[in-house]
C-alpha positions as CSV (number, residue, x, y, z in Angstrom):
1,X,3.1,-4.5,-13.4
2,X,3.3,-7.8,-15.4
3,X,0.3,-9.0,-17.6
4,X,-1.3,-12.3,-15.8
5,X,-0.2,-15.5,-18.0
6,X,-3.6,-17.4,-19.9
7,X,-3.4,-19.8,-17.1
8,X,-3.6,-16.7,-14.5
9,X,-6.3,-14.9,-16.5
10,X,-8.2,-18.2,-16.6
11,X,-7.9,-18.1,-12.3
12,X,-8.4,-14.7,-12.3
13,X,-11.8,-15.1,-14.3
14,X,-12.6,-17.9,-11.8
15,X,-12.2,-16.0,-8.5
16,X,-13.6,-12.7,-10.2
17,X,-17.2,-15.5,-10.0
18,X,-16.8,-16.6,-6.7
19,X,-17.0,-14.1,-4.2
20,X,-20.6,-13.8,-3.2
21,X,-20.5,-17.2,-1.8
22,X,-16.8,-18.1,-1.1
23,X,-17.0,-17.7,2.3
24,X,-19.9,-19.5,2.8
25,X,-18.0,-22.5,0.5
26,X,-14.6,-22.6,2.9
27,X,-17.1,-22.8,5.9
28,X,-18.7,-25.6,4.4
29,X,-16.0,-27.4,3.2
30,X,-13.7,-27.2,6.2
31,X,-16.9,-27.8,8.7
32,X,-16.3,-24.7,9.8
33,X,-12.4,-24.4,10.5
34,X,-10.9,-21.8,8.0
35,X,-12.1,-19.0,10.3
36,X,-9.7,-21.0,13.0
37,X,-7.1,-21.9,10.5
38,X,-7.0,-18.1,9.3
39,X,-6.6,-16.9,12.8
40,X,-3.7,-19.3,13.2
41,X,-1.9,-18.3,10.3
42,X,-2.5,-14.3,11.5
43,X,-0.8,-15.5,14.5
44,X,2.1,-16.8,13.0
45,X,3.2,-13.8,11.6
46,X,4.3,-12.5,15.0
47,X,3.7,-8.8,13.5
48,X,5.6,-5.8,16.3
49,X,4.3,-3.2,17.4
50,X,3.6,-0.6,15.1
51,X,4.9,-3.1,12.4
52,X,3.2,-4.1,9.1
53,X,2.1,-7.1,7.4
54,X,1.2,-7.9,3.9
55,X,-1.6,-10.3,3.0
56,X,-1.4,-11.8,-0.8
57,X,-4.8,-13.3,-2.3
58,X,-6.3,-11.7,0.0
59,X,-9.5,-12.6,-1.7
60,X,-12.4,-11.5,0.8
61,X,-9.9,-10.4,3.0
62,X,-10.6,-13.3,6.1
63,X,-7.0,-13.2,6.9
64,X,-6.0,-9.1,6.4
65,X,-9.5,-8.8,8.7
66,X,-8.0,-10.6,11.2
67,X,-4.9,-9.7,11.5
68,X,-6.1,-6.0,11.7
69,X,-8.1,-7.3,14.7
70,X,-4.6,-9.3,16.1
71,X,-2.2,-6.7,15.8
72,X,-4.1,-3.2,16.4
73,X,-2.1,-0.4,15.0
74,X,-0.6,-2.6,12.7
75,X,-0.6,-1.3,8.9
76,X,-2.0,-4.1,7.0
77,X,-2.1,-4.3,3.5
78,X,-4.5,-7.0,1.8
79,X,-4.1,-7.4,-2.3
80,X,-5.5,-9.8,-4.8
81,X,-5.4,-9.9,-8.4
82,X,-9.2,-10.5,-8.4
83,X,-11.3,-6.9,-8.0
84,X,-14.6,-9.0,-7.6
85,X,-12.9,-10.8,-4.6
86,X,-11.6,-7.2,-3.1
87,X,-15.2,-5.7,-3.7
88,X,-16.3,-8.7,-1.2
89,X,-13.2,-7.6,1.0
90,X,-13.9,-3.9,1.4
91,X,-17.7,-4.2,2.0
92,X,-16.9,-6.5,5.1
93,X,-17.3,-4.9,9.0
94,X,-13.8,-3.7,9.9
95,X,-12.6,-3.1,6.3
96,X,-11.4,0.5,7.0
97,X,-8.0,-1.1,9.2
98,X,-7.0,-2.9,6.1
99,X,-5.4,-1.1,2.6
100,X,-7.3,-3.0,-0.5
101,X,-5.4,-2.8,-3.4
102,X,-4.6,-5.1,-6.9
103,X,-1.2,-7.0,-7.3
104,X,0.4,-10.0,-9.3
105,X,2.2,-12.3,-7.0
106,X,4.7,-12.8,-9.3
107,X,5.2,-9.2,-9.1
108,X,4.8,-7.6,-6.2
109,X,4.1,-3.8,-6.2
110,X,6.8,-2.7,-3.4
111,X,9.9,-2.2,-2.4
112,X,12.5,-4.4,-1.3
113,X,12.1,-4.9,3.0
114,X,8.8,-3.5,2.7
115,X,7.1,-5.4,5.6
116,X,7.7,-7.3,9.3
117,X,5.0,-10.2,7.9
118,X,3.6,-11.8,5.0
119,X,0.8,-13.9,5.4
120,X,-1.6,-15.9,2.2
121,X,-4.4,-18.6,1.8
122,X,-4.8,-21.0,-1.1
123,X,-2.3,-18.8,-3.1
124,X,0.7,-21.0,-3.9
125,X,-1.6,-23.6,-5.9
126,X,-2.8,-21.0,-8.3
127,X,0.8,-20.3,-9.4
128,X,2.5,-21.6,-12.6
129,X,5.6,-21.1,-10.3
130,X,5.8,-21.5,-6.8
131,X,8.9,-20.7,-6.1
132,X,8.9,-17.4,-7.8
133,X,6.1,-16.4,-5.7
134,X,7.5,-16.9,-2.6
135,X,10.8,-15.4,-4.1
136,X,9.0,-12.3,-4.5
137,X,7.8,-12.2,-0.5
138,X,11.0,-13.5,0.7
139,X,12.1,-9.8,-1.1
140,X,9.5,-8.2,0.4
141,X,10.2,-9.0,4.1
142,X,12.4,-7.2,6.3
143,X,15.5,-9.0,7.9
144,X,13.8,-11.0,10.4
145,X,10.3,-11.1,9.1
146,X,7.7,-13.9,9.1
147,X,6.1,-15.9,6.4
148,X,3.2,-17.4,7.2
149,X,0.6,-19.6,4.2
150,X,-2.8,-21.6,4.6
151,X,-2.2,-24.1,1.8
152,X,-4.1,-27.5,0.9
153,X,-2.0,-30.7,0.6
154,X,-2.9,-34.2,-1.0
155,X,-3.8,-36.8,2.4
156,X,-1.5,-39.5,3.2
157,X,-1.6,-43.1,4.7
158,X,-4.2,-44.9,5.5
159,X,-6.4,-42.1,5.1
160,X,-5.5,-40.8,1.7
161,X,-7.5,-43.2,-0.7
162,X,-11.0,-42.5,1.5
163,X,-10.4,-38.9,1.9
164,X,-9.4,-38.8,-1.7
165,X,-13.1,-40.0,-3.0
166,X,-14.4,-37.6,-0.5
167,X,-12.7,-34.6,-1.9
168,X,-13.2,-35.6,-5.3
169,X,-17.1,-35.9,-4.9
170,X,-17.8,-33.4,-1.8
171,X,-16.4,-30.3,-3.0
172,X,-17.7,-30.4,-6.5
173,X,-21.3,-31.4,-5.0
174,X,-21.6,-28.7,-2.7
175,X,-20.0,-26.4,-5.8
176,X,-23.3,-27.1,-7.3
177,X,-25.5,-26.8,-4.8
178,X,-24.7,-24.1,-3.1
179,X,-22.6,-21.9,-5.9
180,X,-24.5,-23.3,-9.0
181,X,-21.2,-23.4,-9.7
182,X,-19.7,-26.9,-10.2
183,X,-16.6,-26.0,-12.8
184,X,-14.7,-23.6,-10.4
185,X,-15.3,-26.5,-7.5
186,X,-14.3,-29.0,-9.7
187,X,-10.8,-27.2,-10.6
188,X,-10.5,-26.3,-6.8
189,X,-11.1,-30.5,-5.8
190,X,-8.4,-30.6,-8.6
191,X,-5.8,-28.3,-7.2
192,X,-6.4,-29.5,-3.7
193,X,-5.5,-33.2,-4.5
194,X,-2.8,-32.0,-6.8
195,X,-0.8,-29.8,-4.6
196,X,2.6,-29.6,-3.0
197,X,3.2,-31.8,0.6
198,X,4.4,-29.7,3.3
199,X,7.7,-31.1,3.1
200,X,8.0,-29.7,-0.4
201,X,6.8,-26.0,0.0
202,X,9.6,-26.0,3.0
203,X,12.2,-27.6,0.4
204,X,11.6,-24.5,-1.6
205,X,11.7,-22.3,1.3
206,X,14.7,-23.8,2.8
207,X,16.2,-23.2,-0.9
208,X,15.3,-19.4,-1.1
209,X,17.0,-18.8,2.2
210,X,14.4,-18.6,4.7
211,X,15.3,-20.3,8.1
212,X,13.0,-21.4,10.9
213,X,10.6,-23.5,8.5
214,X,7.8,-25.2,10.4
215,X,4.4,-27.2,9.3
216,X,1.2,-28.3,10.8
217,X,-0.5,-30.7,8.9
218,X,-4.8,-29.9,9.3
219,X,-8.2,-31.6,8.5
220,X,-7.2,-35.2,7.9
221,X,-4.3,-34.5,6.3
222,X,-5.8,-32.0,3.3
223,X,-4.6,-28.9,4.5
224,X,-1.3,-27.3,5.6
225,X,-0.1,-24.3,7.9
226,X,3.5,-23.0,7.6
227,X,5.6,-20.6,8.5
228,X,9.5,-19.3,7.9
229,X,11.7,-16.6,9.1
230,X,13.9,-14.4,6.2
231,X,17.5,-14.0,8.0
């Protein structure tokens, strides 16, 4: 297993601070859609019967949870590079259906064709390198396997310099009033404005072979669900 970079060990120190009220932040700062938005992306991923899906950044496992609940029978595997954020994971109702366990995303812990799905939130812009990341699931998939990501997105339009302040000033705010914790907000506002469009994540994924590359743009334009196919 690979060391984490400084800039990963400076994430990793973040999210190891966050847990106890993460949930309660993505409920507050989607008005209460990333529950929805999770059970989308869980969908998505089109698991088969008896098939297996691998969620990366798990973090308190809102996605692994619910595909467990999706696809019963299912083996699903929900890893993070945070143990404070698997600790929140494991200690949720319906924890048992999911294996918790530690992984890189740059370096994934198993085999080659290892799973029918692969399925992450708000990973891709934590990553010094994108496409290496989704390299690394793109190995992991089975022929025919699905990809599916919750990922934020700068807005657009006429929209983009109003929902722009709002981001900038909302999410650090409620950082400090609800998490005491306005410096992690404050890098999250940051990443969520600086991220990748849509059409750029499916550039890379179009480039790394997967096929069948779709996007949903969500909640005026800040957040993005896509999916891919691997031959």
């Amino acid at each position: 297993m690979t060391h984490p970079s400084p800039h990963g060990e400076e994430v990793q120190r973040l999210f190891d601070t966050v847990p106890g009220y993460y949930d309660r932040m993505n409920r507050l700062m989607t008005l209460g859609r990333h529950a929805a938005w999770c059970r989308d992306v869980a969908r998505r991923a089109q698991v088969p019967v008896g098939g297996s899906l691998l969620d990366i950044a798990t973090g308190t496992g809102v996605i692994a949870l619910e595909a467990a609940r999706q696809y019963p029978g299912a083996t699903i595997h929900g890893v993070d590079f945070s143990e404070g954020m698997l600790d929140g994971a494991r200690s949720k109702p319906g924890a048992d259906a999911v294996t918790w366990g530690f992984a890189d995303a740059d370096d994934l812990p198993f085999d080659d064709a290892s799973f029918d799905a692969v399925t992450h939130g708000y990973l891709l812009r934590n990553v010094e390198d994108a496409e290496r990341v989704l390299a690394e699931q793109l190995r992991v998939l089975k022929p025919g396997g699905r990809l599916a990501l919750l990922e934020t997105c700068p807005p657009r339009g006429l929209l983009r310099l109003p929902v722009t302040l709002g981001v900038k000033v909302v999410i650090p705010l409620l950082g400090q009033l609800v998490a005491r914790d306005k410096k992690s907000y404050t890098y999250l506002e940051e990443t969520t404005l600086g991220f990748m469009s849509p059409e750029q994540v499916a550039s890379i994924l179009w480039r790394l072979g997967f096929d069948d590359v779709t996007w949903r743009r969500r909640f005026l334009g800040t957040h993005m669900i896509v999916s891919a196919r691997k031959p």
